[in-house]
N, C-alpha and C positions, 0 to 999 in steps of 0.2 A: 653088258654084252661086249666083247671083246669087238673092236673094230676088224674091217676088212682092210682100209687103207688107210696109214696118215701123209697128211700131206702136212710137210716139215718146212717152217717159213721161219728163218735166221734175221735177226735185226742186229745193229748197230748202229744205237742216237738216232734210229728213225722213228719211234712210236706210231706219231699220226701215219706214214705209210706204212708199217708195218698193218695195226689198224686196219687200213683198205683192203691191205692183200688178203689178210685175217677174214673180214667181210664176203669178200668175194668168194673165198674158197669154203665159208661157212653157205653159203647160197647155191651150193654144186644140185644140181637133180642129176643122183646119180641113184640108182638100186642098191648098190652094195652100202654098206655103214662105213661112215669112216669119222675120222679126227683129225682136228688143226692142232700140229705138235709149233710154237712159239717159243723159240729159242731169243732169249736176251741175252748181247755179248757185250755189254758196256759194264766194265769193269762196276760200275756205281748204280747197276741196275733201274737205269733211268726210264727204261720202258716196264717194266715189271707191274708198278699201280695202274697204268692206263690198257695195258691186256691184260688182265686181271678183272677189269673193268669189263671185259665185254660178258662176261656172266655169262658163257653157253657152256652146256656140263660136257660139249664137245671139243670143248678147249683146253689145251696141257701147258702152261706157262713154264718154263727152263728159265733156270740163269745158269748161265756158264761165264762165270766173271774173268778166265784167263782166255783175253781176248785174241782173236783168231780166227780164219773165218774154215778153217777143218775143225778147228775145236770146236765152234758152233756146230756146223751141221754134223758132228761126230754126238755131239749132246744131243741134237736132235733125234737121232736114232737111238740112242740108247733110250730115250725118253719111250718112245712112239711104241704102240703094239700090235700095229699092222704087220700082217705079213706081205703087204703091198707097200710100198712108199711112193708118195708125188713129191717135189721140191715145187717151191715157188718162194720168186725172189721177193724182198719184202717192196722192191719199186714194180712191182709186175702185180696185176689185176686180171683173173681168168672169169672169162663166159660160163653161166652157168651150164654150161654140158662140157665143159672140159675135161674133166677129169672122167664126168661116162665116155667120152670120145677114146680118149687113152686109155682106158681100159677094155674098149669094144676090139681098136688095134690091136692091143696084147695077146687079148683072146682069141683073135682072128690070126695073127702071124707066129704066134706061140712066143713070142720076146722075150728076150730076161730084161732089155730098157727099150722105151719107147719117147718117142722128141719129138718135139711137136714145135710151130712155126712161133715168133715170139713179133710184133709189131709196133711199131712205135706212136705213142701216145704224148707229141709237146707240151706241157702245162704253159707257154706260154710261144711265141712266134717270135723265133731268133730276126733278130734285122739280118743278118745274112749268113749264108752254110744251110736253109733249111732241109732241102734237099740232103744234103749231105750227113747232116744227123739225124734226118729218119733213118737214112740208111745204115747209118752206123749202129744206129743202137739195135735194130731190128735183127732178126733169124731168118729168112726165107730162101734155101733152095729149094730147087726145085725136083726136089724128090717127087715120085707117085708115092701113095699109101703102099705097106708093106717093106722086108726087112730094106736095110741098105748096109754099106761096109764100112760108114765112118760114125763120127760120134760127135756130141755137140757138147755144153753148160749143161750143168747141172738143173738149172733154171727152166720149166716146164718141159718137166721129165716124169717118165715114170718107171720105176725099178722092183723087180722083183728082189725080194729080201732074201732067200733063197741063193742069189745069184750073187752075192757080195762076197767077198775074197776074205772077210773079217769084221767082228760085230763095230769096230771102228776104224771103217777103211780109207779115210780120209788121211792123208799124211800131212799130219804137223810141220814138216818140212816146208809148207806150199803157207804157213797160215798171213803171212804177208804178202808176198808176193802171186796169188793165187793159184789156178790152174790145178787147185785139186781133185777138181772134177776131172779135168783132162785126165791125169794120172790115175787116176781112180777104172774112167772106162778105158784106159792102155792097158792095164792092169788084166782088164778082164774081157778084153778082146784076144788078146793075148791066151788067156787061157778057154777059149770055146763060147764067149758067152757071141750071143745075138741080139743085135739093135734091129729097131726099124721104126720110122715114121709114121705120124699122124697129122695128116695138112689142115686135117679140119679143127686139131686142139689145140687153138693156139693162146696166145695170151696178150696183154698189153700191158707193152713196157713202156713206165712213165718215170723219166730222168730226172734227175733233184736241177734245176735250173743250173747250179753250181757248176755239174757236169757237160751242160752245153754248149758250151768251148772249142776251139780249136788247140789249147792247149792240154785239156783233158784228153781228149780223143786221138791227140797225137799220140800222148804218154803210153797211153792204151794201145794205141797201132803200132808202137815201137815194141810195146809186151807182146803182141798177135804176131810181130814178125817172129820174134824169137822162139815162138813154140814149136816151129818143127824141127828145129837144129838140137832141142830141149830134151823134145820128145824123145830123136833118137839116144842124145847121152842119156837119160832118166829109163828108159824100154831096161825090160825085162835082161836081153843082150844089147849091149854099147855098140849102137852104129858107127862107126868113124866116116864108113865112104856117104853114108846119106848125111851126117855132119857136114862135109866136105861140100858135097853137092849142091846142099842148102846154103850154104855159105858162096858159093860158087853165083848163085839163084842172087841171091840180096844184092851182089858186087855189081851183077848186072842191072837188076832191078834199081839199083844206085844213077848207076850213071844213063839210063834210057831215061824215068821219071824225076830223075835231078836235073834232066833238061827240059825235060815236058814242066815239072814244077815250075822251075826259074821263067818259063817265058807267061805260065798262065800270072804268074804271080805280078811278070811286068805289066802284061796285058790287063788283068783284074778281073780275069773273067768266073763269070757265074758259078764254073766247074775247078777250080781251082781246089779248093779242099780235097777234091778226092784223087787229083795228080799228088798232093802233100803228103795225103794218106799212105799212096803206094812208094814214094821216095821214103817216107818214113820206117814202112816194113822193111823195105828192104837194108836201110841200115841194121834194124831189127836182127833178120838174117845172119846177115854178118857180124854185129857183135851179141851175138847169142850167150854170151859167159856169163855162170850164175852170180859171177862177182858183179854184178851190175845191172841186174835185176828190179826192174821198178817194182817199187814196194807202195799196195792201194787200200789196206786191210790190216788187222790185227794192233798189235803193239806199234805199229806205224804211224798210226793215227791219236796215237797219247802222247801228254808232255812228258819227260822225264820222270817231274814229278806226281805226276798220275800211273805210271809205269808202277813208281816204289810203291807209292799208295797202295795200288792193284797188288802188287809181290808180296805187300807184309799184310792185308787182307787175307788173301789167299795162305800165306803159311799157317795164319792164328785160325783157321778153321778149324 
């Protein structure tokens, strides 16, 4: 029987949480049928034996060995046979009625995507910032249920398949540097589609320790600044005055929390990270150019010589 929904979960050299996420979203009490479509992007298919391993005939293993992370979840859809799709990240773990939640939204507000709140799950208690990387990692505004006008990650979504601009709408463009989900729902805001909210599906996000840093999270807050000066050059028609404007936004944002930063930073105080956080965007803002683009995904994360490895694998297919 053909599924209702797959919920498409992309790894890279995570197994064991890929795994979790696997688990959890095989444990949904939902009505409708659905499938866990597992996409592995590690050029050398290092997760492939251990999801393979989970034995459920509700399970689709992918390898997409040219790594990326639009080429994964481009794989992912090609894979899946829903005419519904969920994404969930492979460090995110959903409550079993997540996915009936998102789909009760849908049905209720007619959606073509529906986002749902994301929360943060520490695997371990940083000595200091905790505050601040709940926060950061987390999703929660404060929307009611029902549509709204903006758009979130990819990462505890649900999308009608119907609504997608092309059977591989992900643009390879982004597979480093990410934000191809942003460009994905600009895409199709753009052209008429409708978002809306579900506070009750949300999920937990649980960070590889590695990324609980103030250097991770800055890197990141410097990619989050640049996305709206992005967004306009990348839209459908080339902003220049919201370019400008945004830029305008960062320069300031510069110098109010580059003074608020400097003095928490003297001072040492508890809140410090998230004055860092907002001097950070703001540089962000302002150097918004794709020529400098933090890159946290794809061919980015190979050596060299795992690069050519992957290249001459991939041509001899």
């Amino acid at each position: 029987m053909t599924p209702a929904v797959s919920i498409i979960i992309p790894t890279f050299r995570r197994p064991e949480r890929a795994i979790e996420a696997a688990r959890s979203a095989l444990a949904q009490v939902c009505d409708a049928t659905f499938e866990v479509v597992l996409v592995d992007n590690d050029p050398a298919g290092s997760a492939l034996a251990p999801l393979r391993a989970l034995n459920d005939y509700r399970v689709a293993v992918v390898h997409k060995p040219r790594a990326g992370v639009a080429n994964a979840r481009n794989a992912g859809l090609r894979a899946a046979k829903g005419g519904t799709i969920a994404f969930l990240d492979d460090d995110e773990l959903a409550p079993a009625g997540w996915l009936a939640e998102l789909m009760r939204v849908q049905a209720a507000h007619g959606a073509d995507v529906v986002f749902g709140p994301v929360r943060t799950k520490l695997a371990t208690r940083p000595r200091d910032h905790e505050a601040f990387f709940e926060a950061f990692f987390a999703r929660a505004p404060e929307h009611a249920e029902g549509k709204i006008g903006t758009f979130y990650g990819c990462g505890c979504s649900l999308i009608r398949r119907a609504a997608l601009p092309a059977a591989e709408p992900f643009s390879t463009e982004r597979n480093e540097i990410g934000g191809e989900d942003d460009l994905l729902f600009q895409t199709m805001q753009a052209g008429g589609a409708s978002f809306a909210w579900a506070p009750k599906a949300f999920v937990w996000e649980t960070p590889e320790p590695s990324r609980v840093t103030l250097a991770y999270t800055l890197r990141r807050a410097f990619a989050y600044g640049q996305g709206p000066a992005t967004k306009a050059w990348t839209g459908p028609k080339r902003d220049l005055s919201a370019i400008a404007f945004w830029m305008a936004i960062g320069a300031g944002q510069m110098v109010v929390y580059g003074v608020v930063a400097g003095g928490c930073f003297l001072g040492k105080t508890s809140g410090r990270a998230f004055a860092y956080r907002r001097f950070v965007e703001g540089v962000g803002k302002l150097l918004w150019f794709p020529v400098i683009k933090q890159r946290f995904y794809g061919a980015s994360k190979l050596t060299r010589a795992e690069r050519a490895a992957a290249e001459k694998a991939i041509a001899a297919a």
